[in-house]
C-alpha positions, -999 to +999 in steps of 0.1 A: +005-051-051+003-023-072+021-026-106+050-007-104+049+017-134+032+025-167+041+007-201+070+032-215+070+036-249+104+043-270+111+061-305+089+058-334+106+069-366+085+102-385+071+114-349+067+150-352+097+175-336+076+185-311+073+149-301+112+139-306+120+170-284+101+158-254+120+124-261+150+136-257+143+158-227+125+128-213+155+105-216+179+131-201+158+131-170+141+166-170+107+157-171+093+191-165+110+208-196+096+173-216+061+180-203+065+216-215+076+209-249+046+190-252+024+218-250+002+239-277+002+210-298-019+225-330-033+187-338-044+157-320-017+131-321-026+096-297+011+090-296+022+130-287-007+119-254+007+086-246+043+103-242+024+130-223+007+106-202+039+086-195+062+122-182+027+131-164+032+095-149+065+097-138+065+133-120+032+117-097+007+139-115-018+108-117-054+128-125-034+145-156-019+113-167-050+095-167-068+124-187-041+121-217-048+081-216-084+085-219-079+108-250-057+080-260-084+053-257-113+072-273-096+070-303-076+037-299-104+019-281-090-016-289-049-002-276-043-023-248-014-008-235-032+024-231-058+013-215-036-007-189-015+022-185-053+042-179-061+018-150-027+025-134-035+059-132-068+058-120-058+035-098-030+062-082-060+087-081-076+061-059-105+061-087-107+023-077-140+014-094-129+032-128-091+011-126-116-018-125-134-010-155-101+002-175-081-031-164-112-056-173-108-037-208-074-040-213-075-079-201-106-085-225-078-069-254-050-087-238-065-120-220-030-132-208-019-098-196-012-105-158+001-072-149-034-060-154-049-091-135-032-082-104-042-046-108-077-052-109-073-077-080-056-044-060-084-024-067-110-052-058-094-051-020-095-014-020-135-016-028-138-045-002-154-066-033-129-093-012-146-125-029-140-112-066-105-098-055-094-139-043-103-147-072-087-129-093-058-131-078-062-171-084-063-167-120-028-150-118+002-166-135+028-186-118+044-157-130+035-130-103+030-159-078+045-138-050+024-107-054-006-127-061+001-150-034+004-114-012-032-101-022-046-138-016-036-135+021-048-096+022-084-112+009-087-142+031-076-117+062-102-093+052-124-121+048-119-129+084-107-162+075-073-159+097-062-193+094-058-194+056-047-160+057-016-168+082-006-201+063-005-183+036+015-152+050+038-180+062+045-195+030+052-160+016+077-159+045+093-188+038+099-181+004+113-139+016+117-145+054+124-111+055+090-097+040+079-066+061+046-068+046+042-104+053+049-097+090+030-062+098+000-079+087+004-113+105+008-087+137-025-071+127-043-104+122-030-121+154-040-088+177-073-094+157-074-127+171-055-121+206-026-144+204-002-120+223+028-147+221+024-144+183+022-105+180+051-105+202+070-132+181+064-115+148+070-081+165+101-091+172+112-107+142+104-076+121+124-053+150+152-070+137+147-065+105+137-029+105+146-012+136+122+015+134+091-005+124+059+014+136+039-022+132+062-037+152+064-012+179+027-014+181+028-048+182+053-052+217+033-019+228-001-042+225+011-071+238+029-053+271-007-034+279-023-063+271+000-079+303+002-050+325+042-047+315+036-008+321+071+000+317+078-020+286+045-001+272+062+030+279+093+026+262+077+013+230+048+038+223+078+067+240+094+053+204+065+052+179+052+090+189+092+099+183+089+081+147+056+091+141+046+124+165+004+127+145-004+087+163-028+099+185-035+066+197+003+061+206+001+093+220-030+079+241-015+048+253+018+062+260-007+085+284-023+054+305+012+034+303+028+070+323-005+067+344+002+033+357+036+034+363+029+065+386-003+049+400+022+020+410+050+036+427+018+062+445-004+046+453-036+065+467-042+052+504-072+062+526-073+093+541-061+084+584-095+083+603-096+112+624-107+112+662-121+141+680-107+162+705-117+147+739 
């Protein structure tokens, strides 16, 4: 839900050569030597930051990114663009309550802006402030319906409101019926609700669609504990701890699945009563 990147910015004639280096390093791809000609500037210069703050972006150094768009903003308090681009970063910092701030700022600049809309409805969830995160995500465009129509079901699922939330996981199926997203979290909120045959059904259905799917694994690995299919249990959480060896819990229940599969074909019987020696 996430917007995918930062507003990039392109040429601006009379930039300084410091700036029009780090341009042309940028567009070639070598973000490191772009970020390096940036350096030791001798003057402030908001559009030598933005470019900073869009290579410091790109190369996933977030807390550095958002630090050149705050200098932006102090001194461009009504750029919109910046201050989106700010809430994107703090927002990849997991600095949820500040990307709320900076995207209410850059949607009071830009009221139609829903790129920032969906943003601030992302970091709403993240601070489980679910009611003002549903509706924010309302207000979205038909625009970004899919996304928006995504963080709707997250909310009413958090919300514990599980039938709204699978109606509308299923409508975002029907539109993508091949959503992994839609179907991990309609897995989640049916072993929430213990409807095995569904957690199987949708477990199965996202199998197909990626083979190695740890949600769906989990999914067939709850529902055969859940029915005592000890074997079945096995082979599914033997799977997840190969994709994924740090799941403790797979680990765990790969443990009592083993346990009862030995149990089964041992059993313990009473120890033969003894009789004295007459």
């Amino acid at each position: 839900m996430q917007p995918s990147n930062i507003i990039e910015i392109s040429l601006k004639p009379g930039v300084q050569p410091q700036i029009d280096a780090a341009l042309a390093l940028r567009s070639s791809g070598r973000l490191q030597e772009a970020l390096h000609a940036l350096a030791n500037s001798n003057e402030y210069n908001p559009y030598l930051y933005t470019v900073r703050g869009e290579i410091e972006f790109a190369l996933g150094r977030f807390h550095d990114a958002a630090l050149s768009y705050f200098a932006v903003v102090h001194s461009e308090p009504d750029n919109a663009d910046a201050h989106y681009n700010l809430a994107l970063c703090l927002q990849r910092s997991d600095r949820w309550d500040a990307s709320c701030q900076a995207f209410e700022r850059a949607l009071s600049l830009d009221p139609g802006r829903d790129a920032a809309r969906l943003g601030l409805g992302a970091s709403l969830l993240y601070l489980n402030r679910l009611d003002e995160a549903l509706a924010t995500f309302h207000r979205c465009s038909d625009a970004l319906r899919g996304p928006a129509s995504f963080g709707k079901a997250v909310a009413l699922q958090l919300l514990h409101r599980f039938g709204e939330a699978a109606s509308a996981y299923e409508l975002l199926l029907a539109a993508d019926p091949n959503s992994e997203e839609a179907l991990s979290n309609l897995i989640a909120l049916n072993v929430e609700i213990e409807d095995l045959d569904r957690v199987r059904d949708y477990s199965q259905r996202l199998l197909k669609i990626s083979p190695q799917s740890p949600a769906a694994l989990q999914g067939l690995a709850t529902v055969a504990l859940q029915r005592q299919d000890h074997h079945a249990a096995a082979r599914h959480c033997d799977r997840i701890v190969q994709l994924a060896p740090d799941c403790l819990e797979a680990w765990h229940n790969l443990r009592v699945a083993l346990d009862r599969i030995l149990t089964a074909f041992n059993p313990l019987k009473p120890a033969a009563a003894t009789t004295g020696v007459k």
